[in-house]
N, C-alpha and C positions, 0 to 999 in steps of 0.2 A: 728124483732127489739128486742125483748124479750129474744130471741135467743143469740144473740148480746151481750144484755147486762149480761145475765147467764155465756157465754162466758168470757168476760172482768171480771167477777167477779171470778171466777175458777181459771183464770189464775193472779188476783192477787191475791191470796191467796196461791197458788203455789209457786208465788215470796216472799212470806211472811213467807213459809213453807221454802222455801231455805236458806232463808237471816237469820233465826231463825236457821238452822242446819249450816250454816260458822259460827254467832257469838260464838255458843258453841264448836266449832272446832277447833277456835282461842283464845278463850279464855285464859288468862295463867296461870289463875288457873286450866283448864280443861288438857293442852297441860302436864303441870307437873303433875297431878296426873297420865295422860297417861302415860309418862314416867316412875314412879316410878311403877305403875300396870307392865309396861313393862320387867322392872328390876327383879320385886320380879318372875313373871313369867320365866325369863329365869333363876335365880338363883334355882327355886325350878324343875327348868328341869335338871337342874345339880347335881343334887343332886343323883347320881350315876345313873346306866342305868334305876336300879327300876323304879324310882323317873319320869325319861322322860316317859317310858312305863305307867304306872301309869295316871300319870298325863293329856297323851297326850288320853287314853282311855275314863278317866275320863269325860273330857272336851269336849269329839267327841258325849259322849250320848246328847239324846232328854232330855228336861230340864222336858220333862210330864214320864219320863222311869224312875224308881224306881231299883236300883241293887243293886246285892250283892257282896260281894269280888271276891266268887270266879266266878262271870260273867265276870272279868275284865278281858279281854287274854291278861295276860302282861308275862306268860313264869315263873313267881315265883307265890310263895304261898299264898293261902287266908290269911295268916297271915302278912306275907311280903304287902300285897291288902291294907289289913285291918290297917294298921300302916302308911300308905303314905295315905290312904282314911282320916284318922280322925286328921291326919295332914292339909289336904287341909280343912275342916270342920274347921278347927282352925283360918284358913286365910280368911274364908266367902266365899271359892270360890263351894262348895257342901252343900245342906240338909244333916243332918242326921234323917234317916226316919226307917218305919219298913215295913217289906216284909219277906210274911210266918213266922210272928213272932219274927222274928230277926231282928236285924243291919240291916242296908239299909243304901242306900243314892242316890241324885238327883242332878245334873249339876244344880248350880245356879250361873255361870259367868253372863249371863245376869244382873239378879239383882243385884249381888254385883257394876257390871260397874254404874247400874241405882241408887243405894245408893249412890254411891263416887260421880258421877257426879254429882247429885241432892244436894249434900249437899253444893260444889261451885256453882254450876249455875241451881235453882229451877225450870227453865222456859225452862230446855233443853228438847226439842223435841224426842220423841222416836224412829226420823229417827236418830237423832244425837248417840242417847243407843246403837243403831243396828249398825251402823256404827265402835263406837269402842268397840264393842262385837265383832266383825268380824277380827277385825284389831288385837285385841288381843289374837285372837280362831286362827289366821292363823299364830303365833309367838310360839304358844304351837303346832299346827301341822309341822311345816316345819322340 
């Protein structure tokens, strides 16, 4: 009976975790700033081949991996790296960090989704952050 009830309770919080990741999904405060994340994303893909190479390396690292320009393999130069990296730093979407002394920086898409969303809708769930972390990670890979 115990069982039972631990059960029923699981499963409504599960329905409570879900019905909390639709309302922030639907939201239209949340749905526009999607879109506009969306927009500035594919516009800074365009931003000559660099710009997609760059950007789409950028954004592929582990958000705990710390790099340098020229770890980026995008085919142009650490300085070419280094000008598109501290661009993206301007738009909130990388740390600027340091490694062996120099410039560095760190993939922080996550958080930046987790800022913007958190400032329309405080109560979004971090399945709902993950959700359009992915959604907008798979718009910069394609």
């Amino acid at each position: 009976n115990r069982l039972k009830e631990q059960l029923e309770i699981y499963k409504r919080e599960e329905r409570l975790k879900e019905e909390l990741l639709q309302q922030t999904l639907r939201d239209p405060g949340v749905k526009s700033w999607i879109s506009d994340a969306e927009k500035l994303l594919l516009d800074l893909k365009r931003r000559g081949q660099a710009g997609d190479v760059i950007l789409k390396s950028a954004l592929r690292m582990d958000p705990e991996v710390t790099f340098l320009p020229e770890e980026i393999s995008s085919g142009y130069t650490s300085t070419t790296n280094l000008n598109y990296l501290n661009m993206l730093v301007s738009r909130g979407l990388l740390w600027e960090t340091r490694k062996k002394g120099r410039k560095a920086f760190k993939n922080r898409l996550r958080q930046w989704v987790a800022e913007n969303v958190r400032k329309i809708r405080p109560s979004a769930p971090d399945t709902a952050i993950d959700h359009i972390t992915e959604r907008l990670k798979s718009i910069v890979l394609r």
